[in-house]
C-alpha positions in Angstrom: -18.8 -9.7 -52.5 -17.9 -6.8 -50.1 -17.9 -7.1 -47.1 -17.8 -3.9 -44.3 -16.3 -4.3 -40.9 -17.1 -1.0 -38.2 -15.3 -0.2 -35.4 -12.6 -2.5 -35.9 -9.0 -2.1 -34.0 -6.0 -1.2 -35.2 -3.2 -4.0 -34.4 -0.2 -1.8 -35.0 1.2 0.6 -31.9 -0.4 1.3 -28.2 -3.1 3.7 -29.1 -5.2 0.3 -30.7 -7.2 3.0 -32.2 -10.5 0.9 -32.9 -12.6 3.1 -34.9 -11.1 1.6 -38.3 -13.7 0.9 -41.1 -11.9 -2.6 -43.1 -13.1 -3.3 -46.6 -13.2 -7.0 -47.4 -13.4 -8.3 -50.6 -13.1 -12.2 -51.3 -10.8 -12.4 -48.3 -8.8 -9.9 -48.8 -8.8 -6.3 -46.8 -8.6 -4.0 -49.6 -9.0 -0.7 -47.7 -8.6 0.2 -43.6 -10.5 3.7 -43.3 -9.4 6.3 -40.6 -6.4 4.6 -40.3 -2.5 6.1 -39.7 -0.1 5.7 -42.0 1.6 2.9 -40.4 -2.0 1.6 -39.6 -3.1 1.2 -42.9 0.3 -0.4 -44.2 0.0 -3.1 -41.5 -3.7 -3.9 -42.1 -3.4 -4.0 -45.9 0.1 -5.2 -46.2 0.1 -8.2 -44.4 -2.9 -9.7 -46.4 -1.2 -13.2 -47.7 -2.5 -12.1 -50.8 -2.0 -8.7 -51.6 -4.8 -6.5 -52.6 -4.2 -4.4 -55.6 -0.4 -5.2 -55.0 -0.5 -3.5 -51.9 0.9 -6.2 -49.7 4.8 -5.7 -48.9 5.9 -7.9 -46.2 7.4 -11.2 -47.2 5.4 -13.6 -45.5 6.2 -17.1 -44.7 4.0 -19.7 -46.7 4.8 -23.2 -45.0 6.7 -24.3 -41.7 10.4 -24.5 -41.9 13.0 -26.7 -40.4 16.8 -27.0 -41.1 19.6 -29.6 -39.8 21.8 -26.4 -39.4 22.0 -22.7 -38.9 24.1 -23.0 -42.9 22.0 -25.3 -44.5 18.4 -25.1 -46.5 15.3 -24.9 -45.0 12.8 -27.9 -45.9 9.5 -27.3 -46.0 7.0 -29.4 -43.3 3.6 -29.8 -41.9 2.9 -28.4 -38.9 3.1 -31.4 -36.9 6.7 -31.8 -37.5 7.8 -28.5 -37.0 6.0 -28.7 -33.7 7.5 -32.0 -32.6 10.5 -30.6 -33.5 10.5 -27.5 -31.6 9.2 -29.7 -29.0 12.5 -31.8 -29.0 14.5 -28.9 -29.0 12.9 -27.3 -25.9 12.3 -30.3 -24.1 16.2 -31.3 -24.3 17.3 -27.6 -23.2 18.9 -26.8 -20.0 17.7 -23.3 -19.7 15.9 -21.8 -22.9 14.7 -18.5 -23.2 11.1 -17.3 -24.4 11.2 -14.1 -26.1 8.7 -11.7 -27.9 5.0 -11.3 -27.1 4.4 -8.1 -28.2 2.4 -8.4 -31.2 0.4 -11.7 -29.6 -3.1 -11.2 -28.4 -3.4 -12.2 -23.8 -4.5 -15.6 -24.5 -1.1 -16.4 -25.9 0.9 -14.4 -23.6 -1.5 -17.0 -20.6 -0.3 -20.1 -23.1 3.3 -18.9 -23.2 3.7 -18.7 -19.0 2.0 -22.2 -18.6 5.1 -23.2 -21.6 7.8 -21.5 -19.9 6.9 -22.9 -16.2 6.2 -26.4 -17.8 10.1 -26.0 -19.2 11.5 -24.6 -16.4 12.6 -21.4 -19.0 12.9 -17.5 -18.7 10.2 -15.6 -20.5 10.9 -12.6 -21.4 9.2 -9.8 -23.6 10.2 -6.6 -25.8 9.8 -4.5 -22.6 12.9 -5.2 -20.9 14.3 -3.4 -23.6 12.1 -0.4 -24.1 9.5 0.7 -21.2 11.2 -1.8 -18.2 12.9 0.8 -16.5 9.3 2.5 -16.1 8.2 -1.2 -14.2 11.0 -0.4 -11.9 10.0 2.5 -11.0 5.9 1.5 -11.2 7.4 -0.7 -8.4 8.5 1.8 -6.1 6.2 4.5 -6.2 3.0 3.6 -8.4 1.6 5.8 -10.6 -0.8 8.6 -10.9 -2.1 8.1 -14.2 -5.6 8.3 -15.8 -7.4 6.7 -19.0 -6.4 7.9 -22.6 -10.6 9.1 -22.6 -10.2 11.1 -19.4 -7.3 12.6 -20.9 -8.7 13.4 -24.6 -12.2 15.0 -22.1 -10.1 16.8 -19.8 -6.6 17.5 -20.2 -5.3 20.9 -20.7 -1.3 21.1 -20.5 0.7 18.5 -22.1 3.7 17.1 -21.9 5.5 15.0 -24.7 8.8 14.0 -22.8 11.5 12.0 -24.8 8.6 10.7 -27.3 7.7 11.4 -30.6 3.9 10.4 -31.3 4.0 12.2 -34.6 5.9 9.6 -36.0 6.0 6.6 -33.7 2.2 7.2 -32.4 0.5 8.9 -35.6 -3.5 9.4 -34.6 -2.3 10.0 -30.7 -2.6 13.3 -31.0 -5.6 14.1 -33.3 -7.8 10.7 -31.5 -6.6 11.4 -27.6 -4.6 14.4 -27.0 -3.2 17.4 -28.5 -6.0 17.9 -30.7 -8.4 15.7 -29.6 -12.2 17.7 -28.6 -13.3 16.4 -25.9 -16.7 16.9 -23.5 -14.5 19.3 -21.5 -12.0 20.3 -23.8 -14.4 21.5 -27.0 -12.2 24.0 -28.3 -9.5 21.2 -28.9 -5.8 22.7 -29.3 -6.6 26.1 -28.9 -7.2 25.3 -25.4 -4.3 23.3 -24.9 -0.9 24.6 -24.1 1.9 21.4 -25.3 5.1 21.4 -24.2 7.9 18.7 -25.8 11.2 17.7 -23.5 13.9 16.5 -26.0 17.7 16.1 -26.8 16.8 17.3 -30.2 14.1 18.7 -32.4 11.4 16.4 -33.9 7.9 16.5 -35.6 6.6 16.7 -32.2 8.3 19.6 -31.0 7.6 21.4 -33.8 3.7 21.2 -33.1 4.1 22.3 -29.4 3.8 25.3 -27.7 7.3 25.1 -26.1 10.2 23.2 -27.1 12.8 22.3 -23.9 16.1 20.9 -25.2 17.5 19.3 -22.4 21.4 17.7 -22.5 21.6 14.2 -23.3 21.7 12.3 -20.1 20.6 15.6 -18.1 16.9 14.3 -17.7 17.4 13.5 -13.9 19.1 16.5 -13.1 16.2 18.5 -14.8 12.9 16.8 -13.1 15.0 17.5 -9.8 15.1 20.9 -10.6 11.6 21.3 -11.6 11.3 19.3 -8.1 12.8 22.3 -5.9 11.3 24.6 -7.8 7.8 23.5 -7.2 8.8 23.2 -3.7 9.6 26.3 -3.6 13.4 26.2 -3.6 14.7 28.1 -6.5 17.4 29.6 -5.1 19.1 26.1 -5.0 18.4 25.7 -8.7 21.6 26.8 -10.7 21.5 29.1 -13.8 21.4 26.3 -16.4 20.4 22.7 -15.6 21.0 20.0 -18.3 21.8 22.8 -20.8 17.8 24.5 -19.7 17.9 28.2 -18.3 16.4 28.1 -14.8 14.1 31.0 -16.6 12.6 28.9 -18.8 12.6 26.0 -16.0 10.6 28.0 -13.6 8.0 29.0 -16.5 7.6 25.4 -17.1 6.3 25.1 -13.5 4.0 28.1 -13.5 2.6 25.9 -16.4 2.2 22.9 -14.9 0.7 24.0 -11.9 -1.9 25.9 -13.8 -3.2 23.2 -15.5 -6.7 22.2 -14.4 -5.4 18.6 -15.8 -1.9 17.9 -17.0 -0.5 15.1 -18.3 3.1 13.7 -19.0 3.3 11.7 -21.4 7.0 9.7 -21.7 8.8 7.4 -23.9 12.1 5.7 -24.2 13.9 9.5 -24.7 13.3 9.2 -20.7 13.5 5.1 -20.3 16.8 4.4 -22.0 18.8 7.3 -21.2 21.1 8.0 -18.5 19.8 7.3 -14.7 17.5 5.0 -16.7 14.4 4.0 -14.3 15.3 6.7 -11.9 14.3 9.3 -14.8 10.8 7.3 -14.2 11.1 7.2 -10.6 11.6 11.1 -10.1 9.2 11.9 -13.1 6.4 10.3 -10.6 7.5 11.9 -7.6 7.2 15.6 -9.9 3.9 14.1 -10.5 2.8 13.7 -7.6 4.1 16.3 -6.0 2.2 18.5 -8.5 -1.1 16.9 -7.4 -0.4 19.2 -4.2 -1.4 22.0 -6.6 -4.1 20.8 -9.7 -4.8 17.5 -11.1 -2.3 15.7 -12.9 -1.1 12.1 -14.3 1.3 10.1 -16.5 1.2 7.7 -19.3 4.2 5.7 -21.0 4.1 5.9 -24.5 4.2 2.0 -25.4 5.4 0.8 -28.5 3.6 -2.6 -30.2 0.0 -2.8 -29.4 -0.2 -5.6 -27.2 3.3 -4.9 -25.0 1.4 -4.0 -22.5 -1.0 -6.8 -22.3 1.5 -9.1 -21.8 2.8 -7.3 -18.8 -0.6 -7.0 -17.3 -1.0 -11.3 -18.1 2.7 -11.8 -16.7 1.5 -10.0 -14.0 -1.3 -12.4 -12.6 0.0 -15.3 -13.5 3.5 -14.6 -11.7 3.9 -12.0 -9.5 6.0 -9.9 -11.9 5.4 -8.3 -14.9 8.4 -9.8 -17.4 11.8 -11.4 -17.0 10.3 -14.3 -15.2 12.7 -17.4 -14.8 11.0 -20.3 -13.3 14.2 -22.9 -13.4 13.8 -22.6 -9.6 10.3 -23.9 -9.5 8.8 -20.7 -8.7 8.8 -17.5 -10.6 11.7 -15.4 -9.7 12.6 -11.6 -11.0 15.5 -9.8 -11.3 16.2 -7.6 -14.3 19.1 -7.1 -15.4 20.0 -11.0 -14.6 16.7 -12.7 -15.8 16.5 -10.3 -18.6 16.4 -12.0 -22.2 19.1 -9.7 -23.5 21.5 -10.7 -20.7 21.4 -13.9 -20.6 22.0 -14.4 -24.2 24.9 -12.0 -23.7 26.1 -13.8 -20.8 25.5 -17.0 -23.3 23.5 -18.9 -19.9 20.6 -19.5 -22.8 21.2 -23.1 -25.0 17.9 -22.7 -27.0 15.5 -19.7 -27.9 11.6 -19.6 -29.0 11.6 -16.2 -30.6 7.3 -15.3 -31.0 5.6 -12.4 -32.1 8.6 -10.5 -32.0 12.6 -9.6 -33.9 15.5 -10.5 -31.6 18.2 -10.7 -34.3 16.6 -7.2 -35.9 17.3 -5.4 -32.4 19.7 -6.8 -30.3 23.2 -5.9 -29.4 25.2 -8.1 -31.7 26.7 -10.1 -29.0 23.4 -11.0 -27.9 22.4 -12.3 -31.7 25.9 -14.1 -31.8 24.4 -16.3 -29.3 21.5 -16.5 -30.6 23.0 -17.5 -34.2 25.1 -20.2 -32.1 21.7 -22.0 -30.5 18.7 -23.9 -32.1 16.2 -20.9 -32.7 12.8 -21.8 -33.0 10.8 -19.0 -34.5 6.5 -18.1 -34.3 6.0 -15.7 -36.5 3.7 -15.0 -39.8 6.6 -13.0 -41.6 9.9 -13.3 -42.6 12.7 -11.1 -41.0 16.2 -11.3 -39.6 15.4 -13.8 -36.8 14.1 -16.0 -39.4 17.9 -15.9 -41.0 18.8 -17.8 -38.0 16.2 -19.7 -37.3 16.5 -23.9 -37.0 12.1 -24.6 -37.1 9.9 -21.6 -38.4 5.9 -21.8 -38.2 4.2 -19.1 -39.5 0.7 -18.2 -37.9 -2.2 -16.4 -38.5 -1.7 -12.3 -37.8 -3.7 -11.4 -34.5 -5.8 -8.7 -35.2 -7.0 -9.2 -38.9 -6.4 -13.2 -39.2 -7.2 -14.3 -35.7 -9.0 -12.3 -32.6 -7.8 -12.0 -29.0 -7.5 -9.5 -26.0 -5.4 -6.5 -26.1 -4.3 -3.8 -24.0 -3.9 -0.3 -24.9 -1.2 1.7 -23.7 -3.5 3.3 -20.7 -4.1 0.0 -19.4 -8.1 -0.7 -21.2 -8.4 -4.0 -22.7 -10.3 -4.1 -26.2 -11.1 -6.9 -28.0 -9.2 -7.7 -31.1 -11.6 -9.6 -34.0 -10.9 -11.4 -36.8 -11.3 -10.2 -40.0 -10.0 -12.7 -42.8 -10.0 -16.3 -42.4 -6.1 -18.1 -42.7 -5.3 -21.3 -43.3 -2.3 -21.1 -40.7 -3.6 -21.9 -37.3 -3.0 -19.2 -34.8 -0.7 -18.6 -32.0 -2.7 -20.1 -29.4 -3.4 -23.2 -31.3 0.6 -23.5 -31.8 1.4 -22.6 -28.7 -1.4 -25.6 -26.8 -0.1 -28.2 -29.2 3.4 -27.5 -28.4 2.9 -27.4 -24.8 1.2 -30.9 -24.9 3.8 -32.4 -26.6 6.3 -31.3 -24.1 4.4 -32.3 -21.6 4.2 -35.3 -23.4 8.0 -35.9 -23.8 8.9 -34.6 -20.1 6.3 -37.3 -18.8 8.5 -39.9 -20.9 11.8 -38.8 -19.2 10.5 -39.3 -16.1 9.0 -42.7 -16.8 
């Protein structure tokens, strides 16, 4: 029996694109229309089961614990591997909780109340991609705008230090470049695109003008666009950042005859030299332009629920990641609280690695560390963090196994739903029985 789920969400990047049409068939998705790509290989291969030999990932059948990071794994129930992650993090001095950014908002709430019950630093996959932009958010705000107002409105964009034809596939087509919108009917003909990079991409090769600034020159650039929309060209040298000031001052003229602009920015801009003071002068252009027309900016997040668990962090603490509560209160300051350096430092002596691959994109100092310390690991597949793992517990994938809150990369929570039924419990089940038991074992110490 077939069964047809409408307007279903995407659980892959930030877009959450939810006009997806899944195909069920005796519990198994067998076809995700309107999908990307990268869409469709995560919806259909992560089924357990495969359909039509589609599946892919190696996923992980039964919890796993081992005595040691060289010896076998055994296979468990899932009471055991959750008493013994329980032991491990009870009997820690200062773990780390890692990940998040494939978890739906009610596990990111479950994983504060975890780490403040421990006395841990939780941490997620934005300190190492969009954190700088945080920084900056911190400082100045941000003039930004929904990914709808932008598909109805916008007429110039900017793609700087991103590359949405490969990292954010429908982006363009479903909210941007050649999205048609109530205002924007005529779709990229009426657009004018312009993509900022070191190099040329897919991207670029769709715009209307292609700016290839230095590597490392982004600051010195937006400051030049800066006095030049002030009105100060003559300070502005002949080349900036390896940019003709030509071609810099046609930019403006662009960007301030856009009835709506919009920049949109990824880790080209984040990660690069100056870090979040690329983000911090990207707003003040921004703003500044707003003197002139209408116009905003977006970060291009990468896993579909990042966001959300900045937004939960957020209420919950006062800060929106890197949160260490061994002080009894949340306290923030990246770049010390960050899970990166403290592993590197080696301050951590135990790791829960959830929803997310530490060992797959860390320096390898950091996963040195991480391979010395008892590694518990939430996850539904296997992968490099698993390698070093001491307990594994697989869950049900959020999105197509189990439902939860999301947010997209403009800040609009959607509701995820569940599409297939599991016979691993979710995240948030995982997550409440391990935080009982801590309790549980904390209480004993004391007594």
């Amino acid at each position: 029996m077939k069964t047809i789920i409408t307007d279903a969400l995407c659980p892959f990047c930030g877009c959450l694109c939810d006009d997806i049409t899944v195909v069920v068939e005796d519990n198994r998705i067998i076809e995700a229309k309107h999908a990307c790509i990268l869409g469709s290989a995560k919806i259909l291969g992560q089924c357990r089961l495969g359909a039509k030999n589609i599946g892919t990932h190696r996923t992980i059948k039964e919890p796993l614990i081992r005595a040691g990071k060289n010896e076998d794994f055994r296979e468990v129930s899932y009471d055991e591997a959750i008493d013994e992650a329980a032991k491990i993090l009870a009997v820690s001095k200062r773990p780390l909780l890692y990940g998040w950014a494939s978890a739906s908002c009610e596990v990111h709430e479950k994983g504060i109340l975890l780490a403040e019950e421990l006395g841990a630093i939780i941490d997620n996959t934005s300190s190492v991609c969009h954190g700088p932009t945080g920084l900056a958010i911190h400082e100045k705000g941000m003039p930004s705008a929904t990914l709808g107002q932008i598909k109805n409105r916008s007429d110039v964009i900017v793609f700087w230090g991103c590359n949405p034809v490969h990292a954010h596939p429908r982006h363009m087509s479903r909210y941007s470049s050649f999205a048609r919108g109530f205002f924007t009917g005529t779709g990229r003909r009426g657009r004018k695109v312009i993509a900022v990079d070191v190099r040329k991409t897919h991207t670029s090769g769709v715009a209307d003008e292609f700016v290839e600034v230095q590597q490392g020159s982004d600051y010195l650039m937006i400051s030049a666009l800066r006095a030049i929309l002030s009105g100060h060209t003559d300070v502005v040298p002949e080349k900036v950042g390896n940019v003709n000031k030509e071609q810099l001052i046609k930019i403006i003229d662009t960007l301030k005859s856009a009835k709506f602009g919009v920049m949109f920015f990824g880790m080209g801009l984040t990660q690069s030299k100056s870090r979040y003071k690329n983000i911090d002068n990207a707003i003040s252009l921004v703003t500044e332009l707003n003197s002139f027309t209408k116009f905003v900016l977006m970060p291009m997040r990468g896993h579909y629920n990042v966001t959300g668990f900045n937004q939960v962090c957020t209420w919950e603490t006062g800060f929106a990641t890197s949160v260490d509560f061994s002080r009894d209160a949340p306290y923030y300051n990246p770049g010390e609280t960050s899970a990166n350096d403290v592993l590197y430092r080696e301050e951590v002596d135990a790791a829960m690695i959830i929803a997310a691959d530490a060992a797959a994109h860390f320096p390898a100092s950091s996963v040195r560390h991480l391979a010395k310390i008892p590694v518990i690991q939430i996850d539904p597949h296997w992968n490099p963090t698993t390698e070093i793992a001491n307990v594994v517990i697989p869950t049900a994938i959020c999105g197509i196994e189990a439902g939860g809150t999301a947010y997209r990369m403009d800040g609009v929570s959607l509701r995820l739903r569940k599409m297939i039924e599991s016979k691993h419990p979710g995240d948030e089940e995982v997550l409440e029985k391990l935080l009982k038991r801590v309790k549980e074992m904390n209480l004993q110490k004391k007594t």
